[in-house]
Biopython code that builds the backbone (N, CA, C, O; Angstrom):
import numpy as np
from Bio.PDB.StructureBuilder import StructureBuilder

atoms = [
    (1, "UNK", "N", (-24.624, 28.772, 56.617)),
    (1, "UNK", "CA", (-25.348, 29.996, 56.804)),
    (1, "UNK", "C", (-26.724, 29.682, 57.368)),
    (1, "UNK", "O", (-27.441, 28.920, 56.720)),
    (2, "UNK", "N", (-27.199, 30.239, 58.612)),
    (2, "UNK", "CA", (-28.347, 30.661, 58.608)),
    (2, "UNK", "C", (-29.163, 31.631, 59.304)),
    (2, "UNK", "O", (-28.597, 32.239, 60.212)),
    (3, "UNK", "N", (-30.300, 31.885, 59.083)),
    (3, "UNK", "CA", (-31.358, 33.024, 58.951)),
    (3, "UNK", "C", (-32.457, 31.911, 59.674)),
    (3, "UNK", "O", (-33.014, 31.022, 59.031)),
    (4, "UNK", "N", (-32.654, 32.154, 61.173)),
    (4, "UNK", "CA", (-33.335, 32.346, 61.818)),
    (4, "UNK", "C", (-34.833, 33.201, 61.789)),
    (4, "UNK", "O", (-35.027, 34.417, 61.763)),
    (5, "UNK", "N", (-35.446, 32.482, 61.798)),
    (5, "UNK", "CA", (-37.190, 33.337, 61.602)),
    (5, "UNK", "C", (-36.698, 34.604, 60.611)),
    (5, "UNK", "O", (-36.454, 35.803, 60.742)),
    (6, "UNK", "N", (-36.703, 33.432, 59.362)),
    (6, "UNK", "CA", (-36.284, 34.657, 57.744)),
    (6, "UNK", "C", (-37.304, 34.145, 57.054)),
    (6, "UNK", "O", (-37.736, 33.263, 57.796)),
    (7, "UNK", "N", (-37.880, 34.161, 56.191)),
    (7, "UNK", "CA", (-38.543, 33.647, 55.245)),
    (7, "UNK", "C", (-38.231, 34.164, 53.312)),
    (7, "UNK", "O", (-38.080, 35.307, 52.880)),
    (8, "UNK", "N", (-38.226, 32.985, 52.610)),
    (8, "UNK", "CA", (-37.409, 33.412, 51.226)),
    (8, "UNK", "C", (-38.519, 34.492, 50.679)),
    (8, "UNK", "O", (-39.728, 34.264, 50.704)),
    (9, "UNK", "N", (-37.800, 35.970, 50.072)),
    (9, "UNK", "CA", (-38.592, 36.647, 49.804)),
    (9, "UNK", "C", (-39.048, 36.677, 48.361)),
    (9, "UNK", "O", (-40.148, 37.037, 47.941)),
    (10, "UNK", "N", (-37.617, 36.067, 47.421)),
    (10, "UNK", "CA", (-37.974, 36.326, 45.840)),
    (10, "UNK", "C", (-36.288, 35.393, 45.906)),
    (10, "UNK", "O", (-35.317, 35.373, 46.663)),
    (11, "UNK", "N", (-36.839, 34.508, 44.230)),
    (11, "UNK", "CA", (-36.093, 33.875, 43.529)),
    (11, "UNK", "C", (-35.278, 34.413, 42.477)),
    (11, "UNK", "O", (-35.884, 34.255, 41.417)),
    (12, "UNK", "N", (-34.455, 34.833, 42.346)),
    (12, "UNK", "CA", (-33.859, 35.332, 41.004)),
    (12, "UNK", "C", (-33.064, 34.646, 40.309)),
    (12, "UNK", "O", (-32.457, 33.828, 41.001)),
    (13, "UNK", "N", (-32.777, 34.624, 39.115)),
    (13, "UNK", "CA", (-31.489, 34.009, 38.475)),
    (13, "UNK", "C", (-30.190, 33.535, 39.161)),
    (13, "UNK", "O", (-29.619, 32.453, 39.294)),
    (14, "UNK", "N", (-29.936, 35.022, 39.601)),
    (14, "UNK", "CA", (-28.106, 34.776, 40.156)),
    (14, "UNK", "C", (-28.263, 34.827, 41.762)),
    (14, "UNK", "O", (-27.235, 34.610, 42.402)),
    (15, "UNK", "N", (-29.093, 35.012, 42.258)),
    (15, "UNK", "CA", (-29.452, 35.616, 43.854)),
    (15, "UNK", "C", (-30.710, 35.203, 44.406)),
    (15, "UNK", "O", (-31.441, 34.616, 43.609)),
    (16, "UNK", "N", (-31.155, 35.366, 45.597)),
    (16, "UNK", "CA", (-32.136, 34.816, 46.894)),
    (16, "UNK", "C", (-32.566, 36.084, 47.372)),
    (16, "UNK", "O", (-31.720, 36.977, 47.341)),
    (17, "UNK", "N", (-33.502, 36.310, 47.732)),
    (17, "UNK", "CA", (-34.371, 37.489, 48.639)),
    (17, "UNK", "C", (-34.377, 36.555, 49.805)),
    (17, "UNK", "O", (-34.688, 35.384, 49.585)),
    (18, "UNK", "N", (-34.067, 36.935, 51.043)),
    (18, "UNK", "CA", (-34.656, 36.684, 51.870)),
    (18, "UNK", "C", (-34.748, 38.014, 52.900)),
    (18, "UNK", "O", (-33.904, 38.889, 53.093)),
    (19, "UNK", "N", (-36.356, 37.807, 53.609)),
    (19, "UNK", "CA", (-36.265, 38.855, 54.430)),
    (19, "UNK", "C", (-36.245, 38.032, 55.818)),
    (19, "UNK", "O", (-37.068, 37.240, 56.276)),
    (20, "UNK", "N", (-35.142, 38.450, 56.273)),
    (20, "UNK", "CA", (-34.966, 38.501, 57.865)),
    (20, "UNK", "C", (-35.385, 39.656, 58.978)),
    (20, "UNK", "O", (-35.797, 40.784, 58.708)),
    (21, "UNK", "N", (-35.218, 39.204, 60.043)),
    (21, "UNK", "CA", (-35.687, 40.157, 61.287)),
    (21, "UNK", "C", (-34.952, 41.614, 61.135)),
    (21, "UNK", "O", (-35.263, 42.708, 61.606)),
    (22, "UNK", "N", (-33.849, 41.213, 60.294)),
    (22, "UNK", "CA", (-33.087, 42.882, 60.362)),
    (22, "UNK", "C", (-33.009, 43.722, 59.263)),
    (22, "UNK", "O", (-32.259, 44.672, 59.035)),
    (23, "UNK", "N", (-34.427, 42.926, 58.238)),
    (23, "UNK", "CA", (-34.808, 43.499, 56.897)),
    (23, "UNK", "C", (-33.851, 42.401, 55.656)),
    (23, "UNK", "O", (-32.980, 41.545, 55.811)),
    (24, "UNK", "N", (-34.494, 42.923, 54.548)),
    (24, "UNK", "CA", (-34.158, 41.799, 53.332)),
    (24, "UNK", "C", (-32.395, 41.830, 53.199)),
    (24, "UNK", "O", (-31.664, 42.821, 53.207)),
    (25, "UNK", "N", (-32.078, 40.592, 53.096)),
    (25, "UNK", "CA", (-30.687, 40.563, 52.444)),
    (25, "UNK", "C", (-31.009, 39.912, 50.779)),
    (25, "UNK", "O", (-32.100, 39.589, 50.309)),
    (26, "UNK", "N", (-29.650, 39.867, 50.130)),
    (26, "UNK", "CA", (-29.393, 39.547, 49.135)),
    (26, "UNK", "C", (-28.377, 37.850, 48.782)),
    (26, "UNK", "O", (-27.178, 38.106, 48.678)),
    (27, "UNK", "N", (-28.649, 36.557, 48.636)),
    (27, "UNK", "CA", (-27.563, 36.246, 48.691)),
    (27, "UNK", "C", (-26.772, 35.793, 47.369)),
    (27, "UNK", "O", (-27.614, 35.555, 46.503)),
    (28, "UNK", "N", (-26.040, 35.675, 47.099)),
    (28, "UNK", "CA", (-25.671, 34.861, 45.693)),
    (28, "UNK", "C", (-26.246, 33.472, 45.898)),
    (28, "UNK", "O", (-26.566, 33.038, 47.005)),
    (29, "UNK", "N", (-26.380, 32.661, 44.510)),
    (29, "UNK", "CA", (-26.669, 31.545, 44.410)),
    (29, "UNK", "C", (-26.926, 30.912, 43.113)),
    (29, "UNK", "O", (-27.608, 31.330, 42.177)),
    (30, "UNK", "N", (-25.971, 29.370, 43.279)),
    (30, "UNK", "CA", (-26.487, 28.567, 41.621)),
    (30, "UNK", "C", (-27.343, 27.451, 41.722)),
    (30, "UNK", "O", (-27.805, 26.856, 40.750)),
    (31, "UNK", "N", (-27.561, 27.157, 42.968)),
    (31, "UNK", "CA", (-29.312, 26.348, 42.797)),
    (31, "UNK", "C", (-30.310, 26.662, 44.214)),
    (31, "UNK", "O", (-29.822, 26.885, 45.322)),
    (32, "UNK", "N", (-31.142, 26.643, 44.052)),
    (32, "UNK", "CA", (-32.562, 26.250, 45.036)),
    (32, "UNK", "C", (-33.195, 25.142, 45.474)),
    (32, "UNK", "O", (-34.102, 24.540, 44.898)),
    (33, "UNK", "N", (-32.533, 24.812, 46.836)),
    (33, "UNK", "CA", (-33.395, 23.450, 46.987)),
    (33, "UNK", "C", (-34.661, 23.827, 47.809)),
    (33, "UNK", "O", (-34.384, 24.129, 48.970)),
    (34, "UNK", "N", (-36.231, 23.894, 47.432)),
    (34, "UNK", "CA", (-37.299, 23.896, 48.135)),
    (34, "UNK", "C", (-37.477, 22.640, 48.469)),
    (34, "UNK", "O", (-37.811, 21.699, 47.749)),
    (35, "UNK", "N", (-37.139, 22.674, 50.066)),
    (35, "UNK", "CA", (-37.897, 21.779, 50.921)),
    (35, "UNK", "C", (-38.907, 21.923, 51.507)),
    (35, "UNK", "O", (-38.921, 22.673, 52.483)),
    (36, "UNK", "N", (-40.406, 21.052, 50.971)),
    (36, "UNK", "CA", (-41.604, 21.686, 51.611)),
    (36, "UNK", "C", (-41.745, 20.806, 52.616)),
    (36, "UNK", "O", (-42.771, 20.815, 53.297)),
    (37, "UNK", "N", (-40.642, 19.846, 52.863)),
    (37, "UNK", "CA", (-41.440, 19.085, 54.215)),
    (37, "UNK", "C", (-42.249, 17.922, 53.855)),
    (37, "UNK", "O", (-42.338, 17.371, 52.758)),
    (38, "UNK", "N", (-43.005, 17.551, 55.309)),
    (38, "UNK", "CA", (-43.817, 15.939, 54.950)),
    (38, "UNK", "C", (-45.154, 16.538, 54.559)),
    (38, "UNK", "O", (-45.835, 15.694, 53.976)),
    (39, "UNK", "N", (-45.906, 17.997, 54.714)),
    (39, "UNK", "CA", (-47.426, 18.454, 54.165)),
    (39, "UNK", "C", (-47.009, 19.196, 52.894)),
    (39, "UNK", "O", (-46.430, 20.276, 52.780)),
    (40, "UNK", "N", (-47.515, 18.214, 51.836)),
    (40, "UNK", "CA", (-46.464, 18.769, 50.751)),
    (40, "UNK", "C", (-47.635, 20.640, 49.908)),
    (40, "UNK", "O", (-48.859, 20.672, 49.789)),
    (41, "UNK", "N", (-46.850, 21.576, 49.605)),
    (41, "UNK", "CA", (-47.390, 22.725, 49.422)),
    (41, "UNK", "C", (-47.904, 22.800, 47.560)),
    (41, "UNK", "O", (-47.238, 23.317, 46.663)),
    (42, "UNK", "N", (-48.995, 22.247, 47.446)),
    (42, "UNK", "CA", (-48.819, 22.362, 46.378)),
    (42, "UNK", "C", (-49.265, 23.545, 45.300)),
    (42, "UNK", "O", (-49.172, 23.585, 44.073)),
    (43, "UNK", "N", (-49.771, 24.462, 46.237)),
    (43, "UNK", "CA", (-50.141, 25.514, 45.774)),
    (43, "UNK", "C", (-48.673, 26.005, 45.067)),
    (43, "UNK", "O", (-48.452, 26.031, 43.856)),
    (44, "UNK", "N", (-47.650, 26.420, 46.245)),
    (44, "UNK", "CA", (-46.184, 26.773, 45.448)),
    (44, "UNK", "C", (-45.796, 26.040, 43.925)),
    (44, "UNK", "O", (-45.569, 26.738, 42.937)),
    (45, "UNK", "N", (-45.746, 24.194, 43.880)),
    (45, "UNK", "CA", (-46.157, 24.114, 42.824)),
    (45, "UNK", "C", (-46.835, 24.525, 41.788)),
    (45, "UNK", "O", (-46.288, 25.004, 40.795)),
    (46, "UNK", "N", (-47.865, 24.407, 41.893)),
    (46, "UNK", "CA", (-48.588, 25.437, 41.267)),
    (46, "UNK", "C", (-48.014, 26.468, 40.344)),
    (46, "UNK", "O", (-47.843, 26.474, 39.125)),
    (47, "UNK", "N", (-47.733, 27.468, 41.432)),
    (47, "UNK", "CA", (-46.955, 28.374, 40.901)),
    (47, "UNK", "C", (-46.545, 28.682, 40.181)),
    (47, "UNK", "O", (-46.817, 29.439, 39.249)),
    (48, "UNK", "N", (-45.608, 28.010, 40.554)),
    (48, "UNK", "CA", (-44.375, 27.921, 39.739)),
    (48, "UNK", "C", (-44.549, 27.062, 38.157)),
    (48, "UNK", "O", (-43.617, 26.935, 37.363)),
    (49, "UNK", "N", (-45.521, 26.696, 38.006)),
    (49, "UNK", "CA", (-45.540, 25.842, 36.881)),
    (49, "UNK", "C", (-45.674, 24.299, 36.452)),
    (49, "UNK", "O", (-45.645, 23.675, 35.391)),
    (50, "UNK", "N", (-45.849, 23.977, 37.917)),
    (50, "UNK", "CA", (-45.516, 22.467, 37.404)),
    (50, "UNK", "C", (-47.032, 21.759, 37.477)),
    (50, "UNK", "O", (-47.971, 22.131, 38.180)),
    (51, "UNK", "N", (-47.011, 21.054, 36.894)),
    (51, "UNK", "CA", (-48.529, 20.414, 36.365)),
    (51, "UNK", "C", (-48.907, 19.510, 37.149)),
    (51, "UNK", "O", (-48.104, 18.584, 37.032)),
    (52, "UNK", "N", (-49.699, 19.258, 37.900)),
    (52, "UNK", "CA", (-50.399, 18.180, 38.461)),
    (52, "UNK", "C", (-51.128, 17.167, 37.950)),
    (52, "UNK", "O", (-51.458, 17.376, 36.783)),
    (53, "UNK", "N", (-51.600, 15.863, 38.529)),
    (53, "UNK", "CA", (-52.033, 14.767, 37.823)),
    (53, "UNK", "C", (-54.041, 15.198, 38.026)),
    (53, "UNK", "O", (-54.530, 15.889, 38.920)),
    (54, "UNK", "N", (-54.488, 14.786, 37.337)),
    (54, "UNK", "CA", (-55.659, 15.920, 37.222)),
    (54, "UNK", "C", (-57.256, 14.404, 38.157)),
    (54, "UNK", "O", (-58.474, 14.512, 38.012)),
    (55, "UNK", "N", (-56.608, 13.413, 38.868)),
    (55, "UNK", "CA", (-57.105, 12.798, 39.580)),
    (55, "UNK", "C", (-57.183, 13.417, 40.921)),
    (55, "UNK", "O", (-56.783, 14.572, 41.066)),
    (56, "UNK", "N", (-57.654, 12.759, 41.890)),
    (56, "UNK", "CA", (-57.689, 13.146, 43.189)),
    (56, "UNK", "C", (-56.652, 12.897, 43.773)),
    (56, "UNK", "O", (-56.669, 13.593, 44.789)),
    (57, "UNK", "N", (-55.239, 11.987, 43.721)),
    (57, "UNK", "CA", (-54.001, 12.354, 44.310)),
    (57, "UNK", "C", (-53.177, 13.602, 43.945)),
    (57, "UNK", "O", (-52.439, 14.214, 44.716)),
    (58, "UNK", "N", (-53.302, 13.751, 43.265)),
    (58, "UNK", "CA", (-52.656, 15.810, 42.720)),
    (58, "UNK", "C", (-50.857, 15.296, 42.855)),
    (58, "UNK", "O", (-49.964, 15.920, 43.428)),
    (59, "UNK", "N", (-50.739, 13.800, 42.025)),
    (59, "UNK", "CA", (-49.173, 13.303, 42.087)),
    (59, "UNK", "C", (-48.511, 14.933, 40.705)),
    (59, "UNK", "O", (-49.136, 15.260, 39.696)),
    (60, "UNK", "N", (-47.663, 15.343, 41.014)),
    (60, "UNK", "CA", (-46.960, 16.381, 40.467)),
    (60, "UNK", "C", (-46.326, 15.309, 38.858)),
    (60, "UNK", "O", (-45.922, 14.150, 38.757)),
    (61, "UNK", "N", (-46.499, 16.267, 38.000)),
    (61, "UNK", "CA", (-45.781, 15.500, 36.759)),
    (61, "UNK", "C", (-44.003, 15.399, 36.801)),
    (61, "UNK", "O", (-43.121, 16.227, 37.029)),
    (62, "UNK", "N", (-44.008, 14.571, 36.606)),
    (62, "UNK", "CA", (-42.198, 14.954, 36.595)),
    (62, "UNK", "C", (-41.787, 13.457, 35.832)),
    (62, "UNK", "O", (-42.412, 12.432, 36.103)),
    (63, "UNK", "N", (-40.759, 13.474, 34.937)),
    (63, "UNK", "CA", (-39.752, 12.314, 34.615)),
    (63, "UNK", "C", (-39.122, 10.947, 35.667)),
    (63, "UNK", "O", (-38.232, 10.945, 36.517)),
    (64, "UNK", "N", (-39.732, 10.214, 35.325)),
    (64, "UNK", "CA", (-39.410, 9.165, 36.473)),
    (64, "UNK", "C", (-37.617, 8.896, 36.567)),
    (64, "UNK", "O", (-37.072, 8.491, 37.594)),
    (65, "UNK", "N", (-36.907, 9.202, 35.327)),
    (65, "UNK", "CA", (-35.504, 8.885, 35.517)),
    (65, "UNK", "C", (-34.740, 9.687, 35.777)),
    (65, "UNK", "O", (-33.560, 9.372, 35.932)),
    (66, "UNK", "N", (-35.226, 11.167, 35.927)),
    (66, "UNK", "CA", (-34.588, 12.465, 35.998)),
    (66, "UNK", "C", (-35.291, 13.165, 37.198)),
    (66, "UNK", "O", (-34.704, 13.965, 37.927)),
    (67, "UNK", "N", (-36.168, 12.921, 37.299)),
    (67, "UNK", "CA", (-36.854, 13.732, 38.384)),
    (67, "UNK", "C", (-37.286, 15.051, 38.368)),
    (67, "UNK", "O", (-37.671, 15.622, 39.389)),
    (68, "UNK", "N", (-37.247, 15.580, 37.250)),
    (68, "UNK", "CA", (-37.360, 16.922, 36.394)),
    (68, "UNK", "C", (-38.868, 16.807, 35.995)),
    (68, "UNK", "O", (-39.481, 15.920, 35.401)),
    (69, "UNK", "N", (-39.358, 18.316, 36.659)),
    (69, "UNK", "CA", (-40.637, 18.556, 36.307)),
    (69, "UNK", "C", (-41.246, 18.673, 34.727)),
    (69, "UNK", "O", (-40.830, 18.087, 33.727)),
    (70, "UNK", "N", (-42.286, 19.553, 34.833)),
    (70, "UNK", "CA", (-42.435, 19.559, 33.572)),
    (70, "UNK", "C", (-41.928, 21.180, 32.855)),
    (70, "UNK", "O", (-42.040, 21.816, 31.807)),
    (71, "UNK", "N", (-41.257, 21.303, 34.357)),
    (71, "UNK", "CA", (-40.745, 23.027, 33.747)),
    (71, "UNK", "C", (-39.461, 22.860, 34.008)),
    (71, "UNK", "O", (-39.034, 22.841, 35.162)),
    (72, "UNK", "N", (-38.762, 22.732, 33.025)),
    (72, "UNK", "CA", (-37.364, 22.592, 33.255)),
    (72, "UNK", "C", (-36.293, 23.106, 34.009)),
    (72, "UNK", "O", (-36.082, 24.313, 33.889)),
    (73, "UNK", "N", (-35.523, 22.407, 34.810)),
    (73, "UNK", "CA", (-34.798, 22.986, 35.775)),
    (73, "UNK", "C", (-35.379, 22.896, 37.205)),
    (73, "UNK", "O", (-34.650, 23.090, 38.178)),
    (74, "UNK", "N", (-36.780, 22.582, 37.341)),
    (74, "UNK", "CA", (-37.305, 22.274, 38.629)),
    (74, "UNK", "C", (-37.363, 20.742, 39.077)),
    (74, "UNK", "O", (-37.814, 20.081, 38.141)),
    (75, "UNK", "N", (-37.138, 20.148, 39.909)),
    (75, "UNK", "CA", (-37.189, 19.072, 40.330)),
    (75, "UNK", "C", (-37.772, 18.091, 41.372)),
    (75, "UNK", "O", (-37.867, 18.817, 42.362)),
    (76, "UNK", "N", (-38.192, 16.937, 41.713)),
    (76, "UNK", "CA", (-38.433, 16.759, 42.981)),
    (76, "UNK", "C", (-37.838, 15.739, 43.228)),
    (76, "UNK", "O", (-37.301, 14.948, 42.452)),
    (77, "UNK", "N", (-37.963, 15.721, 44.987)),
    (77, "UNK", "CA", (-37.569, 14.421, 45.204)),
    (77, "UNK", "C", (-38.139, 13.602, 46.603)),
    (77, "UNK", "O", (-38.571, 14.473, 47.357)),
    (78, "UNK", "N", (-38.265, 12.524, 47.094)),
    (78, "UNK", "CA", (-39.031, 12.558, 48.061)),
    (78, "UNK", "C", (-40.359, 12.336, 48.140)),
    (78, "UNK", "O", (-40.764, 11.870, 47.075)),
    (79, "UNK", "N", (-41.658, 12.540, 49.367)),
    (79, "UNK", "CA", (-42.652, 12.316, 49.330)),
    (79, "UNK", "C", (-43.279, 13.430, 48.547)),
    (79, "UNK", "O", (-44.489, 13.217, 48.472)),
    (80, "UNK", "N", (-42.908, 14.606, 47.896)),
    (80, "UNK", "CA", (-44.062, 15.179, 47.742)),
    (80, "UNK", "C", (-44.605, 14.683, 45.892)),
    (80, "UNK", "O", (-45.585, 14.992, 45.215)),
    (81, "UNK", "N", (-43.603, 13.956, 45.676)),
    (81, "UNK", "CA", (-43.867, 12.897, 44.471)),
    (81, "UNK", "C", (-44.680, 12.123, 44.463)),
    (81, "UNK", "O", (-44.459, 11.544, 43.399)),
    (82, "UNK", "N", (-45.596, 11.614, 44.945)),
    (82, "UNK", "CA", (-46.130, 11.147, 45.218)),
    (82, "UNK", "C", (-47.412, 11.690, 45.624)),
    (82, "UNK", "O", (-48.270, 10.896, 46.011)),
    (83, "UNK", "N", (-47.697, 13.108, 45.584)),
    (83, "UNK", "CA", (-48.920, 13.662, 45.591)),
    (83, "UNK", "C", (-49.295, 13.533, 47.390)),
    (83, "UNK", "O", (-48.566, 13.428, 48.377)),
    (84, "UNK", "N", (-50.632, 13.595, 47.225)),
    (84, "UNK", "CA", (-51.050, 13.360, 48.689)),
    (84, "UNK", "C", (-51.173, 11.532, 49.268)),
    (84, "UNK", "O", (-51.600, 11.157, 50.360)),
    (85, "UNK", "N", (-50.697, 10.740, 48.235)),
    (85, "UNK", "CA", (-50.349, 9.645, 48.743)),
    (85, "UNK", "C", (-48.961, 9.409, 49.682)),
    (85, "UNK", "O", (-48.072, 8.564, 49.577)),
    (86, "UNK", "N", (-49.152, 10.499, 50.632)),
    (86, "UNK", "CA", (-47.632, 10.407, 51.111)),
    (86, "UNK", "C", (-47.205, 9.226, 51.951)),
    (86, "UNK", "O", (-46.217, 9.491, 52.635)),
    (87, "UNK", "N", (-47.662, 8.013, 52.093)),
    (87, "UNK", "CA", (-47.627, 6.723, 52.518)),
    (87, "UNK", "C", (-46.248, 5.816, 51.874)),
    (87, "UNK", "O", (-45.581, 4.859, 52.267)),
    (88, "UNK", "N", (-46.255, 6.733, 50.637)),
    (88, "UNK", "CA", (-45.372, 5.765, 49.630)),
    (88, "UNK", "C", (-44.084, 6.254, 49.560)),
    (88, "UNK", "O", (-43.183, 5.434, 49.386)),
    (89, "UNK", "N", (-43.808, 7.458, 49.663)),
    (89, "UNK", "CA", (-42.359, 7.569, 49.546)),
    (89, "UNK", "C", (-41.511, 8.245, 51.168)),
    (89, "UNK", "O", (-41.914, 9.267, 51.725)),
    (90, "UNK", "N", (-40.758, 7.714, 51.490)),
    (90, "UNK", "CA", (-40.339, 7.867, 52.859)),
    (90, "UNK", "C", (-38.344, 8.279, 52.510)),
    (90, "UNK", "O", (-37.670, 7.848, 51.574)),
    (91, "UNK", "N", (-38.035, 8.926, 53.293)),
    (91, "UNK", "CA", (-36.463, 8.755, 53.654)),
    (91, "UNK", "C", (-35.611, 7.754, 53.233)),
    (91, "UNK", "O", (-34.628, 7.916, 52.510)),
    (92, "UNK", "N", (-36.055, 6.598, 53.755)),
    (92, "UNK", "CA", (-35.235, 5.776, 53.428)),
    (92, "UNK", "C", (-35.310, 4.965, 51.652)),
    (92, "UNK", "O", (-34.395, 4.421, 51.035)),
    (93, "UNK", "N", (-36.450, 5.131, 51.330)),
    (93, "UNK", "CA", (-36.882, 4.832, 49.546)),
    (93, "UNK", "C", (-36.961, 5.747, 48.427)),
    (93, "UNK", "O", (-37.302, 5.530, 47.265)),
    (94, "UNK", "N", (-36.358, 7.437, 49.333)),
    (94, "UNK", "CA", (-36.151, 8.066, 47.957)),
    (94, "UNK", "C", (-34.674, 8.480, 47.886)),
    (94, "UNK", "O", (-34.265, 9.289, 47.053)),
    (95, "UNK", "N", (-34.135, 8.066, 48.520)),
    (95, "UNK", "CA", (-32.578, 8.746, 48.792)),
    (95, "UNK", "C", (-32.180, 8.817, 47.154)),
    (95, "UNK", "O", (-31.730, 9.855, 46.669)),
    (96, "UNK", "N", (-32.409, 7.523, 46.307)),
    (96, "UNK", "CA", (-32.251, 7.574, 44.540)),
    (96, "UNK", "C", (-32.424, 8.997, 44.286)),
    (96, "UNK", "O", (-31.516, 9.670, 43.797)),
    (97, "UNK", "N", (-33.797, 9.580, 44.671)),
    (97, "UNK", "CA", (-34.023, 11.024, 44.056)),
    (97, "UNK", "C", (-33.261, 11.894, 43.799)),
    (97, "UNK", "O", (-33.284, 12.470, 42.711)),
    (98, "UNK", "N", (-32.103, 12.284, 45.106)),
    (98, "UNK", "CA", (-31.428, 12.908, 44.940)),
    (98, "UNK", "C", (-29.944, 12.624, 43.818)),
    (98, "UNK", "O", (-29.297, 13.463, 43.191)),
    (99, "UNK", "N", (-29.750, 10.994, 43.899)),
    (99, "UNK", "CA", (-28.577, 11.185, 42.515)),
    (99, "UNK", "C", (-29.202, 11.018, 41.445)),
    (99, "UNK", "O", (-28.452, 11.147, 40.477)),
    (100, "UNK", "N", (-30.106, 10.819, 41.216)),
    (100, "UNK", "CA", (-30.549, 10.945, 39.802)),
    (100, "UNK", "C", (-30.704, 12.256, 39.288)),
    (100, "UNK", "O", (-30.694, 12.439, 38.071)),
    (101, "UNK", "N", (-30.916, 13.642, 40.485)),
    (101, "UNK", "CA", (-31.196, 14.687, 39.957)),
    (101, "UNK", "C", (-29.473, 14.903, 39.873)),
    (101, "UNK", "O", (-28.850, 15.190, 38.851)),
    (102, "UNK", "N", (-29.176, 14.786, 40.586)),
    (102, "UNK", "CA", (-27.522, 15.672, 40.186)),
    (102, "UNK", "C", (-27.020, 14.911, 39.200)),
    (102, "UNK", "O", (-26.741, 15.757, 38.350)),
    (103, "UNK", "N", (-26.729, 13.888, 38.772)),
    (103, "UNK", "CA", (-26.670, 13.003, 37.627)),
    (103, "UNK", "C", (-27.515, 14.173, 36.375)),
    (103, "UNK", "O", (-26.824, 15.127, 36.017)),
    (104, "UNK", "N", (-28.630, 14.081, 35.907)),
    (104, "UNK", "CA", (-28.978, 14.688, 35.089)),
    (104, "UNK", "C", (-28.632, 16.382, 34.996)),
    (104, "UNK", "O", (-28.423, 16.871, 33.886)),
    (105, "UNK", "N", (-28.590, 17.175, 36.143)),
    (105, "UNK", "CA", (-28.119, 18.408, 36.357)),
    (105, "UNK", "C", (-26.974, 18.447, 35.460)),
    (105, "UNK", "O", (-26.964, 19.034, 34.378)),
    (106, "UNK", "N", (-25.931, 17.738, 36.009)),
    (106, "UNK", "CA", (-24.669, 17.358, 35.788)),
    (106, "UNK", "C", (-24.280, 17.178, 34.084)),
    (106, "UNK", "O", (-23.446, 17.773, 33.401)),
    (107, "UNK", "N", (-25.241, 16.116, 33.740)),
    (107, "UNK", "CA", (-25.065, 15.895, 31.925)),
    (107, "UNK", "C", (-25.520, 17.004, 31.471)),
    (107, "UNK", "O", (-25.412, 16.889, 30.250)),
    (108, "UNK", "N", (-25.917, 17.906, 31.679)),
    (108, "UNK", "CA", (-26.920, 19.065, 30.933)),
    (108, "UNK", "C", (-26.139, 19.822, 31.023)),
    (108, "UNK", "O", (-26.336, 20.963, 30.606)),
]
sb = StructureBuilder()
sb.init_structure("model")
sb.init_model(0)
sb.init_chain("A")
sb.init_seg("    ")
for serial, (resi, resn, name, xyz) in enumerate(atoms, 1):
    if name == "N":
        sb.init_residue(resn, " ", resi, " ")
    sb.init_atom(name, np.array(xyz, "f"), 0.0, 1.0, " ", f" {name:<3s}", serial, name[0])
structure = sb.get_structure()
């Protein structure tokens, strides 16, 4: 599926807002992957709850073996782990991120 110049409008439990060019749809859904990319957004963090490291790298809190924030059910993976030191985590050195999160998803 995709939605061309859409942007996500609202998160819900069972469903996705997104509004597209031909007005909001609805979609079903059982997870959310936010990809913010290599300029990591941490305001959205924010947000949403997850705690930052209270130094000048702003590294996001999360479980080093799970990858699970500090608000459960949110996760990361990738450079934005790493705060604004984004030097350190690249493509090819976090690929782990991703089975460790479905691994723990998975036992839960």
């Amino acid at each position: 599926m995709s939605f061309g110049n859409s942007t996500v409008a609202e998160i819900e439990e069972n469903h996705l807002k997104v509004q597209t060019p031909k007005g909001e749809i609805s979609i079903e859904k059982d997870y959310v992957l936010a990809l913010t990319g290599y300029k990591s957004n941490f305001y959205f963090l924010i947000k949403m709850g997850v705690e930052l490291s209270e130094d000048d790298k702003k590294s996001p809190v999360y479980k080093q073996d799970t990858m699970e924030t500090n608000v459960k059910g949110i996760y990361l993976a990738g450079v934005i782990c790493r705060g604004l030191e984004t030097h350190k985590w690249f493509i090819e050195n976090s690929r782990v991120h991703a089975k460790m999160i479905v691994k723990n998803v998975l036992d839960n």
